[in-house]
C-alpha positions as a Markdown table, in Angstrom:
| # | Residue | x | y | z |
|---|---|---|---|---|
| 1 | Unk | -9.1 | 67.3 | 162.0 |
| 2 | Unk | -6.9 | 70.5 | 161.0 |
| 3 | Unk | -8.9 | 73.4 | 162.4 |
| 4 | Unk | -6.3 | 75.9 | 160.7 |
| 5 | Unk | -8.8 | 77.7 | 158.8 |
| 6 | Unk | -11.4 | 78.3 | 161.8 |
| 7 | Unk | -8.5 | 79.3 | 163.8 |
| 8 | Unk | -7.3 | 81.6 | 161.5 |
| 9 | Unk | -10.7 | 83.2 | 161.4 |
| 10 | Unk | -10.9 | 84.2 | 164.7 |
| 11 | Unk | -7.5 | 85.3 | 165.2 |
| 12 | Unk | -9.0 | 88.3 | 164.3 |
| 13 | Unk | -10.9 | 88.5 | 167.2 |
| 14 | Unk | -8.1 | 87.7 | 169.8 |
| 15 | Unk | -8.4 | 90.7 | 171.6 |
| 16 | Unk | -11.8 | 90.5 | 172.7 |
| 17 | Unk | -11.2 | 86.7 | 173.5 |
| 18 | Unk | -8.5 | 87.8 | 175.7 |
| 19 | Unk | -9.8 | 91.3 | 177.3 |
| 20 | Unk | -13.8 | 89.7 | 177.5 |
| 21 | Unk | -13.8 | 86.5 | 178.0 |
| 22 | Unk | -10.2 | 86.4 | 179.6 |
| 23 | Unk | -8.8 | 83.7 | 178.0 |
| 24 | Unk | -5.0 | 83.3 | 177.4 |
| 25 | Unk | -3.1 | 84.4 | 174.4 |
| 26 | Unk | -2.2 | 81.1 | 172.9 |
| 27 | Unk | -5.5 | 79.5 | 173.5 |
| 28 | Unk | -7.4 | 82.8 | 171.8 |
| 29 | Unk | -4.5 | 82.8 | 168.9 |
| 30 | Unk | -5.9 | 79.2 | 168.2 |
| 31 | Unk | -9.7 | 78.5 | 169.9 |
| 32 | Unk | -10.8 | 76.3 | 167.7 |
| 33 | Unk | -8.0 | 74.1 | 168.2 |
| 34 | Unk | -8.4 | 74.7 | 171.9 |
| 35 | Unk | -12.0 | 74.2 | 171.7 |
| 36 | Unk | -11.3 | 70.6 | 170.0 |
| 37 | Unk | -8.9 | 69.8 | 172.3 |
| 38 | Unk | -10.7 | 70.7 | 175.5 |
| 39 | Unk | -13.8 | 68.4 | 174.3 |
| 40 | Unk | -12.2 | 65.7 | 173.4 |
| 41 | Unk | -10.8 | 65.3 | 176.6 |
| 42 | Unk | -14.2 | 65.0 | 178.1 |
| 43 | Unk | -15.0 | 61.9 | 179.8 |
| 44 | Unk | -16.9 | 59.3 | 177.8 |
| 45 | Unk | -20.1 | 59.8 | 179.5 |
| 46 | Unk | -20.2 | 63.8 | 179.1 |
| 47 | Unk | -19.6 | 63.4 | 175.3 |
| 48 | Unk | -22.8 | 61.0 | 175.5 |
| 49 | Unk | -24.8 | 63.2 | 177.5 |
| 50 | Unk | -23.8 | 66.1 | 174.9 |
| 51 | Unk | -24.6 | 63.9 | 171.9 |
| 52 | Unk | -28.3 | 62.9 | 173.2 |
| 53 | Unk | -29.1 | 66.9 | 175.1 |
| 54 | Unk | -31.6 | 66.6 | 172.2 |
| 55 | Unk | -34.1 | 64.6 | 170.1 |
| 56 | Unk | -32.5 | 65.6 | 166.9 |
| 57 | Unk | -29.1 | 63.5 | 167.1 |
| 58 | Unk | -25.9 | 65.4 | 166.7 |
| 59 | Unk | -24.8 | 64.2 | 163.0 |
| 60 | Unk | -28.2 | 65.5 | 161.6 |
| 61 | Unk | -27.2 | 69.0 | 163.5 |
| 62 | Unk | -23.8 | 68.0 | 162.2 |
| 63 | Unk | -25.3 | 68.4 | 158.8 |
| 64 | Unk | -27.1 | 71.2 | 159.4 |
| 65 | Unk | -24.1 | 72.8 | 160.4 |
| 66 | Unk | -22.2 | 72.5 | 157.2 |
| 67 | Unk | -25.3 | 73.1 | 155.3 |
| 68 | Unk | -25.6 | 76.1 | 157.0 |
| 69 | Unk | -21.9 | 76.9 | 156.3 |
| 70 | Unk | -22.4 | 76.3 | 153.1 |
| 71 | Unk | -25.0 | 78.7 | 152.3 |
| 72 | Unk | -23.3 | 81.5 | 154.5 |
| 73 | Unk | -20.4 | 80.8 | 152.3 |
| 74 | Unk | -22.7 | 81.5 | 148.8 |
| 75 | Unk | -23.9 | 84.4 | 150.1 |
| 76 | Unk | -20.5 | 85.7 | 150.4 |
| 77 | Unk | -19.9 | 89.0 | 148.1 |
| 78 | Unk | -23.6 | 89.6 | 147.2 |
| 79 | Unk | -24.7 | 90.8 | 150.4 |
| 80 | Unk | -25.0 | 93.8 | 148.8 |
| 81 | Unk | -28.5 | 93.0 | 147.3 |
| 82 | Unk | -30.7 | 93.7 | 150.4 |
| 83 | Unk | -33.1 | 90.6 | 150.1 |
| 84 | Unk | -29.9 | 88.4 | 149.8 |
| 85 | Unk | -28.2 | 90.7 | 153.1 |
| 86 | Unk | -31.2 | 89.9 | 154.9 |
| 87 | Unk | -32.3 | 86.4 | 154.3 |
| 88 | Unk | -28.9 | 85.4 | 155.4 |
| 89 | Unk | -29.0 | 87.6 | 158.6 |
| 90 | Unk | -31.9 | 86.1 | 158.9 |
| 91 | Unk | -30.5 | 82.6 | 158.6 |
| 92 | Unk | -26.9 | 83.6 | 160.5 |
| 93 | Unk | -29.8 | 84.6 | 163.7 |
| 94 | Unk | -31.6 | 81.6 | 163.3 |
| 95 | Unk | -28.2 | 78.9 | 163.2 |
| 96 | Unk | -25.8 | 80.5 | 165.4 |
| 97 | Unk | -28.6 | 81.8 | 168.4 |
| 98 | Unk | -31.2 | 79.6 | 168.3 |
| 99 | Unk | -30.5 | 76.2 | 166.6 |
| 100 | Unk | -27.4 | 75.7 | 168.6 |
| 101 | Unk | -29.3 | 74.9 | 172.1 |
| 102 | Unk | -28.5 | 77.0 | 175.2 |
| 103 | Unk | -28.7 | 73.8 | 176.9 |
| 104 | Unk | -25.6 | 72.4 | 175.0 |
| 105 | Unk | -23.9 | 75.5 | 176.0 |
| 106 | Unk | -24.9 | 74.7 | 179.4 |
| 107 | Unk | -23.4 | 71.4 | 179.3 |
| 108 | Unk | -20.2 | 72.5 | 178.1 |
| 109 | Unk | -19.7 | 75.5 | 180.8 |
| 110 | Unk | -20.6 | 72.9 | 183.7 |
| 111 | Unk | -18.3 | 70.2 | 182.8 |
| 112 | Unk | -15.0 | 71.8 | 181.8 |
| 113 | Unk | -12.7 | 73.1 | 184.2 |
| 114 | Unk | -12.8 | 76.4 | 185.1 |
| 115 | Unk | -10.3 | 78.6 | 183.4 |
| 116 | Unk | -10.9 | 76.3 | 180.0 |
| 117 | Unk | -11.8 | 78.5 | 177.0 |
| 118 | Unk | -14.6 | 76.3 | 176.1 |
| 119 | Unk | -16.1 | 77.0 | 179.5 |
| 120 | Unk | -15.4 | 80.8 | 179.2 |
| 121 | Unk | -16.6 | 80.7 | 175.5 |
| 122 | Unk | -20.2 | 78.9 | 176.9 |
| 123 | Unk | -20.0 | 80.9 | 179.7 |
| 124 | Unk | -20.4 | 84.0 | 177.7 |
| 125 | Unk | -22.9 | 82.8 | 175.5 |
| 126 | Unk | -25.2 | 81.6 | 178.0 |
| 127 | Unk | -25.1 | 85.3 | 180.2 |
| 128 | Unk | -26.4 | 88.8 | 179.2 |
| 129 | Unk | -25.9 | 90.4 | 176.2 |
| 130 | Unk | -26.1 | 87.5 | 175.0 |
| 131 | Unk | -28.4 | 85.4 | 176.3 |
| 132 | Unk | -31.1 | 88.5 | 176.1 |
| 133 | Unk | -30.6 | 88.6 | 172.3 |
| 134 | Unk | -31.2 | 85.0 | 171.8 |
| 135 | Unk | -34.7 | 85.3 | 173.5 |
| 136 | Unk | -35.6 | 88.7 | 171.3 |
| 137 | Unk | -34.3 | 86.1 | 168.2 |
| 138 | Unk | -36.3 | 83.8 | 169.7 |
| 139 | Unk | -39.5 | 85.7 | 170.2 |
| 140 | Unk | -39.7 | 87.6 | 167.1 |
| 141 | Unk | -38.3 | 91.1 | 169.1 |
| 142 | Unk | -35.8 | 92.5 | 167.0 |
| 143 | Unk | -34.9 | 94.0 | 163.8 |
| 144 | Unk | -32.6 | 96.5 | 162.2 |
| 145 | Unk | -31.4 | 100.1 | 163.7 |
| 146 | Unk | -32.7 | 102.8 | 161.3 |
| 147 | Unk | -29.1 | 102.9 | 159.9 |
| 148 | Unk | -28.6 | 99.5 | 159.2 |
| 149 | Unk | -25.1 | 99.6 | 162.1 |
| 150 | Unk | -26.3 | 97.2 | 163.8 |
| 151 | Unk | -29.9 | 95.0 | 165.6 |
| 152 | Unk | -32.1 | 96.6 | 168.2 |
| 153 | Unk | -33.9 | 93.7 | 170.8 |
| 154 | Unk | -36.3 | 93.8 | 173.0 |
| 155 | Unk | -36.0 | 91.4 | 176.2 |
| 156 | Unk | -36.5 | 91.2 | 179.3 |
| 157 | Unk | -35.1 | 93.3 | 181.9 |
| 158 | Unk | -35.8 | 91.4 | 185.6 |
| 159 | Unk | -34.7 | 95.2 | 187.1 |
| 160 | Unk | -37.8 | 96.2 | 185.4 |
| 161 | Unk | -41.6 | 96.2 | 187.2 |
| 162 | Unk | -43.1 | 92.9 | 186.2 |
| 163 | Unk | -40.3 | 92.0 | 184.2 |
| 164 | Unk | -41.3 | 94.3 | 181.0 |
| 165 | Unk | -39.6 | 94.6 | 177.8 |
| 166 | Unk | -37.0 | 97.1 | 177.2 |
| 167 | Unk | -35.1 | 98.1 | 174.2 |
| 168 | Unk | -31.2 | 97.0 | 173.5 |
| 169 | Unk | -28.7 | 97.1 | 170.9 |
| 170 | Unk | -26.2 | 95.5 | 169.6 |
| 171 | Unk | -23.7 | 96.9 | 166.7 |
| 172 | Unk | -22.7 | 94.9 | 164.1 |
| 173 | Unk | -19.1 | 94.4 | 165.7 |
| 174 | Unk | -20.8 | 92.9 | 168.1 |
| 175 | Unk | -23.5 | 90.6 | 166.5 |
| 176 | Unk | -20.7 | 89.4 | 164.6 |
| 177 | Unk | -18.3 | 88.5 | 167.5 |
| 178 | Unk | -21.1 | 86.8 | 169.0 |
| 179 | Unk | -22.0 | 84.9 | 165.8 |
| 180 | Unk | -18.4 | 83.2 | 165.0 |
| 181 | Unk | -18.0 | 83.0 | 168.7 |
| 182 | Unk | -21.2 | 80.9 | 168.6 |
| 183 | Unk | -20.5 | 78.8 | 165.5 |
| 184 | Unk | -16.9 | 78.5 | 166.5 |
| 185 | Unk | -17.4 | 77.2 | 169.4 |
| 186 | Unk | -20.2 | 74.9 | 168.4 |
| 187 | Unk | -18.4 | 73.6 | 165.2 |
| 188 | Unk | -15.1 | 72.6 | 167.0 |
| 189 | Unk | -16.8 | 71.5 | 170.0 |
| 190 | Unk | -19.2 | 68.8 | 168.1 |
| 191 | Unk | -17.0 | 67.5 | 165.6 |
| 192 | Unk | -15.3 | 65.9 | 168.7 |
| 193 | Unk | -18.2 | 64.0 | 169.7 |
């Protein structure tokens, strides 16, 4: 598979691939080559484990995946209508936080080596911020800042008396590095199942 155009993609976020998650330059130039790569590399019995983590097998989240990409993809250059900017939000919190199991994340992040950028990309997804945001997805505890720059959450804080919810947020930056880090990873990571 030629993962050119995902790689391309987030090139653009290098940077933060190499400052954050500390991964180096030519893996974070190319990650979802790396990402491929890395997975395919598993033993047999890891991809199986991966394939099964769920009762939904992987080539109906396969589809879902590109049907997903698909509609992101229509969407494209009428988000300025505000019911279309927000039932793809909507859908974009839904795919890339809550459809894509933390427990596949898990799986990944335990079984590659170390300094692997698939295990620094699951890593990161499965920890705070992150991780915070895709409970508030989950639970219904979110919605827009008043000017539209970004999502404020609610979660959890374990700092907090009996665990009580406090406020976060996120900018938009950041939603969206967490997004195509999510779907990146995800995407490269299943087709090589």
């Amino acid at each position: 598979m030629d993962w050119t155009h995902l790689d391309k993609q987030m090139r653009a976020w290098s940077p933060r691939l190499r400052d954050e998650l500390k991964i180096e330059s030519a893996a974070s130039n190319r990650l979802a080559t790396t990402i491929a790569k890395e997975v395919s590399a598993l033993p047999k019995d890891v991809k199986t484990r991966a394939k099964h983590d769920s009762k939904i097998p992987l080539s109906m989240r396969k589809e879902e995946l590109m049907a997903f990409q698909g509609f992101d993809e229509l969407t494209i250059g009428v988000e300025q209508n505000p019911i279309v900017c927000r039932a793809r939000i909507v859908n974009q919190l839904y795919f890339s936080f809550i459809y894509i199991r933390e427990s596949y994340f898990n799986l990944l992040k335990n079984e590659l080596a170390v300094d692997s950028a698939t295990r620094k990309c699951s890593a990161f997804l499965t920890a705070n911020p992150v991780q915070a945001f895709r409970k508030a997805i989950a639970q219904g505890e979110w919605r827009y800042t008043g000017d539209f720059s970004g999502l404020e959450y609610w979660a959890r804080d374990d700092a907090e008396p009996a665990g009580s919810l406090v406020r976060f947020q996120v900018s938009n930056q950041d939603y969206n590095f967490w997004m195509i880090l999510a779907r990146c990873t995800t995407y490269a990571s299943f087709m090589c199942l």
